[in-house]
C-alpha positions in Angstrom: 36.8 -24.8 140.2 38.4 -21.6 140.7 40.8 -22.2 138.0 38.1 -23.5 135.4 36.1 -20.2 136.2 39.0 -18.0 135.7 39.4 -19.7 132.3 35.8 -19.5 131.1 35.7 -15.5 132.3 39.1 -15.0 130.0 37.7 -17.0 127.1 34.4 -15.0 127.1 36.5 -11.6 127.3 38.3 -12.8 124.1 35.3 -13.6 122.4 33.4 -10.4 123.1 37.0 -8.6 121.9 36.8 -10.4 118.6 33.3 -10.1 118.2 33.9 -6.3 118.9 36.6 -6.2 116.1 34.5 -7.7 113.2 31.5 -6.1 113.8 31.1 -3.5 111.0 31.7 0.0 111.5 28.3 2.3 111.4 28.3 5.3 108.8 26.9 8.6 110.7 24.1 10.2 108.9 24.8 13.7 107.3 24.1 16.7 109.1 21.8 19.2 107.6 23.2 22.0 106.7 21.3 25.2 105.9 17.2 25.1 104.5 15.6 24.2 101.5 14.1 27.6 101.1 10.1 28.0 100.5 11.0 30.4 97.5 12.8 27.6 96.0 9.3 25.7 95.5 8.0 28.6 93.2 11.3 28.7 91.3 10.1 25.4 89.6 9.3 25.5 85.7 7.3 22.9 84.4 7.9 24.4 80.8 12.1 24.4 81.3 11.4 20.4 83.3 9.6 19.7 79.3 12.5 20.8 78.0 14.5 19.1 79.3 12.0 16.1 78.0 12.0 17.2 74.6 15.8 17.3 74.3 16.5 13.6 75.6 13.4 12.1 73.5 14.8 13.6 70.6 18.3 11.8 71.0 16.0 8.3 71.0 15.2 5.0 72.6 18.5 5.1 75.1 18.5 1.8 77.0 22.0 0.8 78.3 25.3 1.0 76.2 23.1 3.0 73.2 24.2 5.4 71.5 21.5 7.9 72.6 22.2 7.2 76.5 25.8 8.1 76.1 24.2 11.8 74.2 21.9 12.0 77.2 24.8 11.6 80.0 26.7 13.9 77.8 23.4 16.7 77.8 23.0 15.9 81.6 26.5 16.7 82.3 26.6 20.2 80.1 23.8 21.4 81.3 24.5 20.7 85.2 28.1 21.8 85.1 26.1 25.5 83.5 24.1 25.8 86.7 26.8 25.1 89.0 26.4 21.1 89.7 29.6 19.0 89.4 28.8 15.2 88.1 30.5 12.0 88.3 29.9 9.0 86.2 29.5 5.6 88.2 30.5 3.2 85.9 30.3 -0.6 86.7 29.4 -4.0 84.3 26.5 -5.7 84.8 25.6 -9.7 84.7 22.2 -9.6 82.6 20.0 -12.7 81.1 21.4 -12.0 78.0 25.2 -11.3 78.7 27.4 -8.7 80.5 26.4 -5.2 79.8 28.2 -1.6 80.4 25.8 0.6 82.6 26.4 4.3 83.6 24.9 6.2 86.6 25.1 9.6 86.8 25.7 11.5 90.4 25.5 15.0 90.6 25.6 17.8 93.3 26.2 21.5 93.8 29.5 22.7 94.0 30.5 25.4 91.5 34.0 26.2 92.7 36.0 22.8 94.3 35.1 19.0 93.6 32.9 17.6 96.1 34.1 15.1 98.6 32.1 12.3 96.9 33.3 9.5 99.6 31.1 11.4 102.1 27.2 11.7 101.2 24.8 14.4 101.6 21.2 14.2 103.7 19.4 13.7 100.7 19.1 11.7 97.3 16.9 12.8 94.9 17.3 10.1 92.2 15.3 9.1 88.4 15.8 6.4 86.2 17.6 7.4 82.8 17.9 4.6 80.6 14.8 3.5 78.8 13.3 -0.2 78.2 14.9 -2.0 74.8 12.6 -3.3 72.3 13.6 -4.7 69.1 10.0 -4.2 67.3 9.1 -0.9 68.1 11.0 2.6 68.6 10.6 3.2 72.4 11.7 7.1 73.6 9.9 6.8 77.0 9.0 10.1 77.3 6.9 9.8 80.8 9.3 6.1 81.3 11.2 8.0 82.1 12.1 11.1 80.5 9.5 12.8 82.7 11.6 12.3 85.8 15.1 12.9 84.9 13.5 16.6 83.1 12.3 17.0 86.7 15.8 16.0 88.4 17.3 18.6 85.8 15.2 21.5 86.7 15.3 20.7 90.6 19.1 21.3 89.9 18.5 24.6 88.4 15.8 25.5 90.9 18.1 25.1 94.0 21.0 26.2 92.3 22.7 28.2 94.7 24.2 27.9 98.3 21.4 29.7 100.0 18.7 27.3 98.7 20.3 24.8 100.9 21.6 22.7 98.0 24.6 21.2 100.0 22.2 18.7 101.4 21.6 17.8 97.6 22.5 14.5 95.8 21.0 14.2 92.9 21.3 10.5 90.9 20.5 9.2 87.1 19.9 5.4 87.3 21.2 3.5 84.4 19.5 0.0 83.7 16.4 0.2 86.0 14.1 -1.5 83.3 15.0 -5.5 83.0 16.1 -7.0 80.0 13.8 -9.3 79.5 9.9 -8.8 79.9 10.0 -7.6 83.8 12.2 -6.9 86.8 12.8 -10.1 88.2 15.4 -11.6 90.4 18.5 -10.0 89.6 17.6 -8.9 86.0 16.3 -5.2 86.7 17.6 -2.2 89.2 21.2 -2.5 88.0 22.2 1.0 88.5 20.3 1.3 92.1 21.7 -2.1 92.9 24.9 -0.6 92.2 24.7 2.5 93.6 23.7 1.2 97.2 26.5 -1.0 97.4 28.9 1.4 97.0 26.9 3.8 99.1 27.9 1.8 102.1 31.6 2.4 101.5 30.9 6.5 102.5 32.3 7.7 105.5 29.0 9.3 106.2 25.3 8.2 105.0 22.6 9.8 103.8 19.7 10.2 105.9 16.9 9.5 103.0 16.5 8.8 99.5 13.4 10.3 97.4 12.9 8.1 94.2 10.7 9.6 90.9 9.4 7.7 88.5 6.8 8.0 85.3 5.7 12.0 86.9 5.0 13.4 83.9 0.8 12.6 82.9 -1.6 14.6 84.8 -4.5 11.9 83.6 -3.0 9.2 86.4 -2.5 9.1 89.9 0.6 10.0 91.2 1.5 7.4 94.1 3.2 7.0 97.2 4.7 3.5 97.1 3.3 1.5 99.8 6.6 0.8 101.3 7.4 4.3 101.3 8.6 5.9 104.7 5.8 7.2 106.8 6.6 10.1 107.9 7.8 10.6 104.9 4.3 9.9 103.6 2.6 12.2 106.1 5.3 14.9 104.8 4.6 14.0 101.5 0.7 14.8 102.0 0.7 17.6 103.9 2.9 19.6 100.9 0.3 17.8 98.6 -2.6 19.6 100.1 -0.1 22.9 100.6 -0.2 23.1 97.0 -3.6 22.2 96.2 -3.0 18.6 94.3 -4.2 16.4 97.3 -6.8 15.0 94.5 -3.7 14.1 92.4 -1.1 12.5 94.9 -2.6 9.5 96.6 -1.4 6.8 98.6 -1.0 3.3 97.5 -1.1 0.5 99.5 1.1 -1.7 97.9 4.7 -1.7 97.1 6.2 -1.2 93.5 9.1 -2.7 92.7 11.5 0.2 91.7 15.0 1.9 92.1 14.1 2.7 95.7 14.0 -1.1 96.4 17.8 -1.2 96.9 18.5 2.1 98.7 15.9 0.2 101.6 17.4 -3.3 101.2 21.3 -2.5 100.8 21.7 0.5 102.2 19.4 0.7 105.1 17.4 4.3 103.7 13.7 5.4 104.2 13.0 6.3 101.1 9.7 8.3 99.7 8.8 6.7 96.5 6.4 8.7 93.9 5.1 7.1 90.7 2.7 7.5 88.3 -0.4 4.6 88.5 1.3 3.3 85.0 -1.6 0.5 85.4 -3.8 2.6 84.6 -2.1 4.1 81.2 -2.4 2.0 78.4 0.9 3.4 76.5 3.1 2.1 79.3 6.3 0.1 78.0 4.4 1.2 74.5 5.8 2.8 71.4 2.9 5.7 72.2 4.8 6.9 75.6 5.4 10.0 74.0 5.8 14.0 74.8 2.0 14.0 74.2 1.3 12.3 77.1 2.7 14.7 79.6 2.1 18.3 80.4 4.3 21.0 82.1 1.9 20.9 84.6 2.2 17.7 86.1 5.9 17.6 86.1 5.9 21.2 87.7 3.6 19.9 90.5 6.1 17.2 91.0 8.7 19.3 91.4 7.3 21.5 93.1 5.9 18.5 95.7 9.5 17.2 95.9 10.6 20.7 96.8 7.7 20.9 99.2 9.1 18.2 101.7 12.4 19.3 101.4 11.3 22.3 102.6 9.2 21.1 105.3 12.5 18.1 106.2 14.8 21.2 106.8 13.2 24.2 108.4 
């Protein structure tokens, strides 16, 4: 009996050892460093955000492997490294409905002097979709899908570009291949560059504490919406900036979940993530040839920025 128990109480011991050894080793989240300056909110220009618009709908439809996303990396990446943001390409091949295809995210922080320590991650992601949805019949240049949220990503870059704006807790991302292949996101075909980017995520040494996902920001004629599965107190930080800056009417909560590019960063890499996008129900040139710079307004992309730079602010003080 004595023997037996002696046994059993090794055996257990063992199997609590091994069970100790394969379970897998927890990231710690980033540590804040520094504020996200009110003064930085201001600093926003809708008119330089349209800009930034104008330029990447003039290089054309850009969905994955084009011609015109490879122009729009290379823009991304001049006009970053001018404002003091190193980038780094992510680039990975994709299994798609129709075949394996090349896809390119973009990952950008500020760091105008030494290369960032890109196996360690900042607090905060900021991340937009680049690529645009491939149609064969019509010329697609997705000008609010989603050239309205990577011109926003560009000036947030611009707008805390410098140590004192508490920019070190800054990562900002460029999705390639959110839109699927075929009709609609579905199963696997969809969120390739997200999909991506939080699997390798978990390799960092340290995690980011929260991922803020823009999408379709530019059209001041639609809702913009907080994704029912968005994080709820980042919600309640989301509207109390909203009705800081006066555009409580505009920003409104959505009680259901949209299937986007923060899907992954929740699933895969464990993040509460604020998700803000347009009610593209409700505009009838969505995924049309029509989703053009005339649909979108330096107003609505300023007050986006402006909103995202609002929580920051209120996450860091």
């Amino acid at each position: 009996m004595i023997k037996t128990t002696i046994v059993g109480i090794a055996t257990l011991l063992l199997f609590i050892a091994c069970s100790k050894k394969e379970e897998p080793t927890l990231s710690p989240p980033a540590a804040i460093t520094g504020t996200i300056p009110l003064e930085s909110v201001s600093k926003f220009s809708g008119e330089k955000a349209l800009a930034h618009v104008e330029a990447l709908t003039a290089f054309g439809p850009r969905p994955p492997e084009s011609q015109a996303y490879e122009k729009s990396l290379f823009y991304l990446e001049k006009y970053l490294a001018a404002v003091g943001w190193k980038t780094k390409r992510q680039s990975f091949k994709g299994i798609t409905p129709t075949g394996p295809l090349s896809f390119t995210n973009l990952l950008a922080r500020y760091s105008p002097d030494a290369e960032p320590d890109w196996s360690v991650s900042p607090p905060y992601l900021i991340c937009s979709h680049l690529d645009t949805k491939r149609y064969r019949n019509f010329r697609f240049v997705g000008a609010n899908d989603s050239g309205s949220s990577t011109g926003v990503l560009a000036e947030l870059a611009r707008a805390l570009s410098a140590p004192s704006n508490g920019s070190e807790n800054i990562e900002l991302v460029f999705f390639d291949g959110e839109e699927a292949i075929l009709e609609n996101i579905r199963g696997r075909d969809g969120l390739y560059g997200s999909r991506y980017y939080a699997s390798q995520l978990n390799k960092r040494s340290v995690k980011p504490r929260l991922g803020i996902v823009l999408d379709i920001v530019g059209d001041p004629n639609i809702p913009l919406l907080i994704g029912g599965d968005s994080d709820k107190n980042l919600e309640a930080h989301t509207r109390a900036a909203a009705t800081k800056l006066g555009i409580q009417d505009w920003v409104q909560v959505h009680r259901d979940s949209i299937i986007d590019d923060h899907v992954p960063l929740m699933s895969r890499a464990n993040l509460p993530v604020l998700h803000l996008i347009g009610a593209f129900m409700e505009a009838p040139y969505w995924h049309k040839k029509n989703d053009t710079l005339d649909k979108i307004t330096p107003s609505a992309l300023e007050n986006t920025g402006r909103l995202t730079l609002q929580v920051l602010h209120q996450l860091t003080k």
